[in-house]
C-alpha positions as CSV (number, residue, x, y, z in Angstrom):
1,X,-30.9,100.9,180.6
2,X,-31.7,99.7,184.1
3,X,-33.3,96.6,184.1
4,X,-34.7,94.5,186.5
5,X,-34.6,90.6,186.3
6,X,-36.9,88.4,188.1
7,X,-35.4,84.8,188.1
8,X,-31.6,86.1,187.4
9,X,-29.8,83.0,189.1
10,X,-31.8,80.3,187.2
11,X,-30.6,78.7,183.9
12,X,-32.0,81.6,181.4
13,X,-32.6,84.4,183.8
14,X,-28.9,84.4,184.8
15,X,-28.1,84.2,180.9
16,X,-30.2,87.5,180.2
17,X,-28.1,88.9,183.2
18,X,-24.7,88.4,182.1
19,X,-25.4,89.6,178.6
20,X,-27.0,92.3,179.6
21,X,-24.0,93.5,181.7
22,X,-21.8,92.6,179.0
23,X,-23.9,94.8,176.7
24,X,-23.5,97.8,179.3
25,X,-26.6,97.6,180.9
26,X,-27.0,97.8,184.6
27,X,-29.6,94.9,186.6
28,X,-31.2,94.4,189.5
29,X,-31.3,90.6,189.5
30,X,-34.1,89.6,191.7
31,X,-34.3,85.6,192.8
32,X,-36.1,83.8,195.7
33,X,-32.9,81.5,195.6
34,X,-35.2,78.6,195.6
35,X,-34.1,75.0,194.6
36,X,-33.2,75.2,191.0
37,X,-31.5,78.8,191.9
38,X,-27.9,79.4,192.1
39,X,-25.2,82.4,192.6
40,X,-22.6,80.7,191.1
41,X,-24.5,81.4,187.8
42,X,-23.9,84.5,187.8
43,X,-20.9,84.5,189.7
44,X,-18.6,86.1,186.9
45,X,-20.7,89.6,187.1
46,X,-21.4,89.4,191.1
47,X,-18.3,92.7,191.3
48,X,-19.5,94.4,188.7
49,X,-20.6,97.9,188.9
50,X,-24.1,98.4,187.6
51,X,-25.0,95.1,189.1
52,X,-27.1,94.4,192.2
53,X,-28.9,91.5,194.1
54,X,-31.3,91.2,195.6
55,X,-32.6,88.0,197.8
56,X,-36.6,88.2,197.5
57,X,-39.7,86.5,196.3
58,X,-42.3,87.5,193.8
59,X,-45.3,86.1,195.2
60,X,-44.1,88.8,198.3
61,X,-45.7,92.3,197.0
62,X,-44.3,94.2,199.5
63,X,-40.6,93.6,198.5
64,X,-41.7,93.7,195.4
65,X,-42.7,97.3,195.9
66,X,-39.5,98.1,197.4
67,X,-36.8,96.9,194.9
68,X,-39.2,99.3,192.0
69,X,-38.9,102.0,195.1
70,X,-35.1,101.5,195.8
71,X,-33.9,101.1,192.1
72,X,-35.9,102.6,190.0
73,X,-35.8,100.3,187.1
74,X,-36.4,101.3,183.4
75,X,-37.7,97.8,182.4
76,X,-38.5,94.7,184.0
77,X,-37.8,91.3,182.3
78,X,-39.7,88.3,184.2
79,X,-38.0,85.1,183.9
80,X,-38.7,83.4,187.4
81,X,-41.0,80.7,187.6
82,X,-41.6,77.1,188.6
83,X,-40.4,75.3,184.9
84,X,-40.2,72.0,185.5
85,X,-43.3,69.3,183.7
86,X,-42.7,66.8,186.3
87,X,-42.3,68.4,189.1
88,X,-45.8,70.3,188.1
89,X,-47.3,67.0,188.2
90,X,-45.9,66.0,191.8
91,X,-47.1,69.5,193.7
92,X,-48.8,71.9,191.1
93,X,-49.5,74.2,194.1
94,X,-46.0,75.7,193.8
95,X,-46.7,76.6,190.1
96,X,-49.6,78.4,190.6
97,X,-48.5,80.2,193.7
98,X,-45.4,80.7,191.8
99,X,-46.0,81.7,188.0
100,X,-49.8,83.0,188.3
101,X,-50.1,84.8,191.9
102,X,-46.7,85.8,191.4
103,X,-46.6,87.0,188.2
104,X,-49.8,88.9,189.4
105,X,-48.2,90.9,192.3
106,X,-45.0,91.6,189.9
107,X,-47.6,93.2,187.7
108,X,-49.3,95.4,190.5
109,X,-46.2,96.0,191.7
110,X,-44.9,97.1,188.3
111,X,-48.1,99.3,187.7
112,X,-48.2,100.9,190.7
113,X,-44.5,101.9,190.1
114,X,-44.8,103.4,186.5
115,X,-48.3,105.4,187.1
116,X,-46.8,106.9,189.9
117,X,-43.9,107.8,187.9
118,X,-45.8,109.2,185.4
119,X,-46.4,106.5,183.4
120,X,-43.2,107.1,181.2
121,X,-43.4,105.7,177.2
122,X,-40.2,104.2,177.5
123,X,-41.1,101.4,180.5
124,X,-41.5,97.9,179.6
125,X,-42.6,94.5,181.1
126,X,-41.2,91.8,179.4
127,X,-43.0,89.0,180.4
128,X,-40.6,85.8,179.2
129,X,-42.9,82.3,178.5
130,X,-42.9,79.1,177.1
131,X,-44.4,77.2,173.8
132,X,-45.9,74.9,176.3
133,X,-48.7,77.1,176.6
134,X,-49.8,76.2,172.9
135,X,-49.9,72.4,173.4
136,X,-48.9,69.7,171.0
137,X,-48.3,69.8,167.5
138,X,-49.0,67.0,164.6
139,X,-46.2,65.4,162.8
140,X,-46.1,67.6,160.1
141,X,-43.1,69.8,159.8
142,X,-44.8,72.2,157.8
143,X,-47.2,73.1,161.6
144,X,-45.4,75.0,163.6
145,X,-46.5,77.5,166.5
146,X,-46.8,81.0,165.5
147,X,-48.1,83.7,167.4
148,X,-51.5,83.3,166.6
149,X,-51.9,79.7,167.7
150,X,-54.5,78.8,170.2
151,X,-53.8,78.3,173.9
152,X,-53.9,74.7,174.7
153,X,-51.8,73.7,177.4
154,X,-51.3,70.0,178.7
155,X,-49.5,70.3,181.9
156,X,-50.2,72.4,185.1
157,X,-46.5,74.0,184.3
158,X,-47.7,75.0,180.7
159,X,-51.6,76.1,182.3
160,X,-49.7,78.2,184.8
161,X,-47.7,80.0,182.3
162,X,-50.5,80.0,180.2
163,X,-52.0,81.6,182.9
164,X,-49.6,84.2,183.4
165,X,-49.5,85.3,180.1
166,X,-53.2,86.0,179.8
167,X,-52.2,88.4,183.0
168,X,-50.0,90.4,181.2
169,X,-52.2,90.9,178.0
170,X,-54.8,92.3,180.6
171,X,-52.8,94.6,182.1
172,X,-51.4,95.5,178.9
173,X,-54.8,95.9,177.6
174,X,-57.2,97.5,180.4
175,X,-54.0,99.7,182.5
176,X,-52.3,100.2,179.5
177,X,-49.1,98.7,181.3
178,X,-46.3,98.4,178.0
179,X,-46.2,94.9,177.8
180,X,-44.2,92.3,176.1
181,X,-44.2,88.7,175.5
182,X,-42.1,86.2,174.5
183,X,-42.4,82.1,174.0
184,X,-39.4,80.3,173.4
185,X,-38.7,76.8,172.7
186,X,-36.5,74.0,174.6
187,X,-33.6,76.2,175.9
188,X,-30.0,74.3,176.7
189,X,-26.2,75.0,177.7
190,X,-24.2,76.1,180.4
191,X,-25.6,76.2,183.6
192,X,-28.4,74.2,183.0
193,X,-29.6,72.8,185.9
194,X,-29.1,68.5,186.2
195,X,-33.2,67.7,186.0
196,X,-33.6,68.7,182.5
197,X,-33.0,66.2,179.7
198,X,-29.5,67.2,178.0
199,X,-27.6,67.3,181.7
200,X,-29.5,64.7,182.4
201,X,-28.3,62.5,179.8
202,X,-24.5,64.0,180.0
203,X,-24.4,63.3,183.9
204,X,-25.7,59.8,184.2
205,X,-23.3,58.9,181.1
206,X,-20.2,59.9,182.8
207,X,-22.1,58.3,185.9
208,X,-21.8,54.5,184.2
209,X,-26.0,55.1,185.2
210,X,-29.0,54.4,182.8
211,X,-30.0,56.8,180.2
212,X,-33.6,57.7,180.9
213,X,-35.7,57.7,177.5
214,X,-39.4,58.4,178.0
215,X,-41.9,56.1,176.1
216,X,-40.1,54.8,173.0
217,X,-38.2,58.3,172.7
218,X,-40.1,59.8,169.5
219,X,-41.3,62.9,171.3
220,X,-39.8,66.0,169.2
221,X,-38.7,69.2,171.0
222,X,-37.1,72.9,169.0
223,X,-33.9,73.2,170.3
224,X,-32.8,76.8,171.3
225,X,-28.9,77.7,172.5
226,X,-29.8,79.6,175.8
227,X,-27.0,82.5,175.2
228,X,-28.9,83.2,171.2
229,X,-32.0,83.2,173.5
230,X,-30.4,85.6,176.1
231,X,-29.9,87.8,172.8
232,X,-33.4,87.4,171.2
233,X,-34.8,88.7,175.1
234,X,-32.6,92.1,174.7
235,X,-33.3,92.7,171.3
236,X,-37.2,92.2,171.8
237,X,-37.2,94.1,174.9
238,X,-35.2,96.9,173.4
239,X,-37.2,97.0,169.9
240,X,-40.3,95.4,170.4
241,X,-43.7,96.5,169.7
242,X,-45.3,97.5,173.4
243,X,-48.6,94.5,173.5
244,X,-46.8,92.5,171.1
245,X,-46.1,88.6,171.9
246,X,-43.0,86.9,169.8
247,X,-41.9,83.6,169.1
248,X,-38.7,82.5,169.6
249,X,-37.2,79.3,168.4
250,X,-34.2,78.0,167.5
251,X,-35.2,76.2,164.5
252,X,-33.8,72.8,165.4
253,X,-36.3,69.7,165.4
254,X,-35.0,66.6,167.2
255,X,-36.6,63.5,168.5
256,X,-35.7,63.0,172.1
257,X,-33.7,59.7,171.0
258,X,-31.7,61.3,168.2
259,X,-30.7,64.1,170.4
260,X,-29.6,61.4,173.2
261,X,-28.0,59.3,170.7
262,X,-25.9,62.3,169.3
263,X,-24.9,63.7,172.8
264,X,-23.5,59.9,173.3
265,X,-21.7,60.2,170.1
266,X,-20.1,63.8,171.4
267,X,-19.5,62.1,174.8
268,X,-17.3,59.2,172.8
269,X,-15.6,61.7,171.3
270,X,-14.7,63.5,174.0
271,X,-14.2,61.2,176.7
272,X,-13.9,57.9,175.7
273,X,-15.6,55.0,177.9
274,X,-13.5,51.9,178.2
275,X,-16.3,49.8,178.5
276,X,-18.1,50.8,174.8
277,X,-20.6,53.8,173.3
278,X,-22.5,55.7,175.9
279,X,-25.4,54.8,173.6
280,X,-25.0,51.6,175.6
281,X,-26.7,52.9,178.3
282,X,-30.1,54.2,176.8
283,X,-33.2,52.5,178.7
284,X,-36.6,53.3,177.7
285,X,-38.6,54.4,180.7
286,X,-42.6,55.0,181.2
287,X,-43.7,58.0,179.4
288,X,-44.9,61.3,181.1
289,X,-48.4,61.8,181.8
290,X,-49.9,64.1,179.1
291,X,-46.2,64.0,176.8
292,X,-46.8,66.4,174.5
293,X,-45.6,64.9,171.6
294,X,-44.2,67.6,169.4
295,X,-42.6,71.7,169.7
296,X,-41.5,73.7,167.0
297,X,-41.6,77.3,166.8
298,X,-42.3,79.3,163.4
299,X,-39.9,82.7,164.7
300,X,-41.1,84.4,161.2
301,X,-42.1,87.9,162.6
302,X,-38.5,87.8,164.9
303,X,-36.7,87.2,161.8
304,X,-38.6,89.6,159.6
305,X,-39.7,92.9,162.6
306,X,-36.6,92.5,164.6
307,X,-34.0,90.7,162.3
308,X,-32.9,87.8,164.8
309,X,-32.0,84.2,163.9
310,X,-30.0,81.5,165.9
311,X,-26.6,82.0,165.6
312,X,-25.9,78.4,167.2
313,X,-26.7,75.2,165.4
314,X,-28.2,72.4,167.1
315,X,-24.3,70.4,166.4
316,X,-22.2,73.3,167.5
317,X,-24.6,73.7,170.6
318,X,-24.5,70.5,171.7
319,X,-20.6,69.9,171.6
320,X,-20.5,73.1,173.3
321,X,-22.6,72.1,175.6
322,X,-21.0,68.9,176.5
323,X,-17.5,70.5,176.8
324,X,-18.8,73.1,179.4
325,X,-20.5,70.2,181.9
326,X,-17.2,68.2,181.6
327,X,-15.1,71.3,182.5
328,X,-17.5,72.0,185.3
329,X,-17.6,69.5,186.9
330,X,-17.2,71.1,190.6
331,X,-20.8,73.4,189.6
332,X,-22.8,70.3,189.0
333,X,-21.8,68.5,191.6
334,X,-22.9,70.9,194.2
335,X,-26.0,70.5,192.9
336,X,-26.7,66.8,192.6
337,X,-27.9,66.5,196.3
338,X,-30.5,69.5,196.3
339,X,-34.5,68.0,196.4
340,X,-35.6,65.7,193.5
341,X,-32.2,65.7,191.4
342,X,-31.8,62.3,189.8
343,X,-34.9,61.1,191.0
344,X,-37.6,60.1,189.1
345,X,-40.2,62.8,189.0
346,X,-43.5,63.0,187.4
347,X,-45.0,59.9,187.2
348,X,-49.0,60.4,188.1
């Protein structure tokens, strides 16, 4: 299959690309290159035949027409998009432009392209989203998001993906585009880029710096091992049901301070600080505007239509996790000067 990936040097998109050339597939991996962007991601497939890149941006329609024109793609899997809650909170302009307007020209764009092929039954658009867009859940572990939950989003991040995803059931429903849709839960591992909570919290512990804890830490997240994600994207984009939405989750409930407190335990483990537990270092911080207070996915119809589950635990993730940032330590570094990195962002 030739597949084209919006987003393919960010932290999942560039996931979805090396898997998918693992798996034989060739991609187009389209990326604006913007701030949270980087080549080095997918830097161990760059000479590989079957995969191209391509330097452009989706809000631009014109490009957009020409990498369907030049390449031809089978399928189109859109992962790029503005992601970050606090930097939606500092300049929501970029989100909109970004994950609504773009995602809107990517759909003309991919229209235009399969009518005038002749509208082949194979084609899909895999549109890839967040459980942001559903809100915030009770405390009850027996709630979880399902498909069928109502839209509620808190954040302008989660309205603009909420946003997007309402595009792609239109043009699903009234062009008949094949569309698919996906929301996952919190993603981590490698080449997760250092504004996110788990690098975060890994790079300011080896730093010797404060561990950032918003509110009294009680806010509870679905944990999801990016490369099982990766895997869920293929599966569903290879099996799925064309105007179908699936939820993917990695069934993994933590409390933002029990995750930090076990990555401090891992970091003990691994690299010992002199000066005592890295646990030490947690400081509770003002919340977020609008926290949401608690994820969690129900991925019933993944593990019942398509057969997929997690193959990671939340322990095994982690660990891994932790070993790959302390290996790779020239990848992060190179990133710790770019806009807004280690800066506190967010804040109303």
């Amino acid at each position: 299959m030739r597949i084209l990936v919006t987003g393919g040097a960010g932290f999942i998109g560039s996931a979805v690309v090396r898997l998918a050339i693992a798996r034989g597939h060739e991609v187009i991996n389209l990326d604006a290159l913007t701030y949270a962007a980087c080549l080095a991601n997918v830097a161990s497939v760059d000479s590989t035949p079957g995969y191209t890149f391509v330097r452009a941006d989706i809000r631009d329609r014109a490009a957009l027409d020409a990498v369907f024109a030049d390449h031809a793609p089978d399928a189109v899997m859109h992962l790029a998009a503005e992601s970050h809650v606090d930097r939606s909170i500092d300049g929501p302009g970029d989100f909109i432009e970004t994950n609504v307007t773009g995602t809107y020209h990517l759909l003309e764009a991919a229209r235009a392209y399969w009518a005038g092929a002749g509208r082949p039954d194979g084609f899909r658009f895999h549109h890839i989203s967040t459980d942001e867009v559903f809100g915030s859940l009770p405390a009850d572990p027996s709630v979880r998001f399902t498909e069928d939950t109502p839209y509620d989003p808190r954040s302008p991040y989660s309205a603009s993906k909420a946003s997007s995803d309402h595009l792609v059931r239109a043009w699903g429903e009234t062009y008949g585009l094949p569309t698919l849709l996906t929301n996952c839960s919190n993603n981590y591992g490698p080449f997760h880029f250092p504004e996110k909570l788990i690098p975060v919290i890994i790079l300011k512990a080896l730093a010797g710096e404060p561990l950032p804890i918003y509110g009294d830490g009680s806010n509870i997240r679905d944990w999801l091992y990016v490369e099982d994600h990766a895997d869920a994207l293929l599966l569903v984009l290879e099996k799925g049901i064309p105007g179908r939405s699936y939820n993917v989750g990695g069934d993994n409930e933590r409390a933002n301070i029990d995750l930090v407190r076990t990555l401090c335990a891992i970091l003990d483990d691994k690299r010992p600080d002199a000066r005592g537990s890295y646990a030490d270092q947690i400081a509770f911080v003002a919340d977020r505007p609008g926290h949401d207070a608690r994820y969690a996915i129900d991925a019933t119809r993944m593990r019942e239509e398509l057969g997929w589950t997690p193959s990671v635990t939340i322990e095994e993730g982690l660990a891994k996790t932790v070993q790959w940032y302390l290996d790779n330590e020239d990848w992060w570094r190179a990133l710790l000067d770019r806009t807004g990195v280690g800066t506190r962002l967010g804040t109303g």
